[in-house]
C-alpha positions in Angstrom: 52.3 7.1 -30.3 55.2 8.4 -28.3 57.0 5.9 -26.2 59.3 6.5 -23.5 62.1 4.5 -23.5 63.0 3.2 -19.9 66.5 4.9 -19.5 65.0 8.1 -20.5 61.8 7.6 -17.6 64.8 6.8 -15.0 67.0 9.6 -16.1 63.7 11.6 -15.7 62.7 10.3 -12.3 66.8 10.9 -11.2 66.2 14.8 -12.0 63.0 15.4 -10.8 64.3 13.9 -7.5 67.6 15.4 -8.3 65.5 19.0 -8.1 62.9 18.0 -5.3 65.9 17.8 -3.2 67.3 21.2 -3.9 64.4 23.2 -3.7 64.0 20.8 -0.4 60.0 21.0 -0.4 58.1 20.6 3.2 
């Protein structure tokens, strides 16, 4: 199985919140 290292899932989390700002979602 694929496992996600924990850097990875933070670096993940960082641009997905990184982008959710940007496109500033209501």
């Amino acid at each position: 199985k694929f496992h996600i290292p924990e850097t990875a899932s933070r670096v993940t989390q960082k641009v997905f919140f990184f982008l959710r700002d940007k496109v500033r979602i209501p």
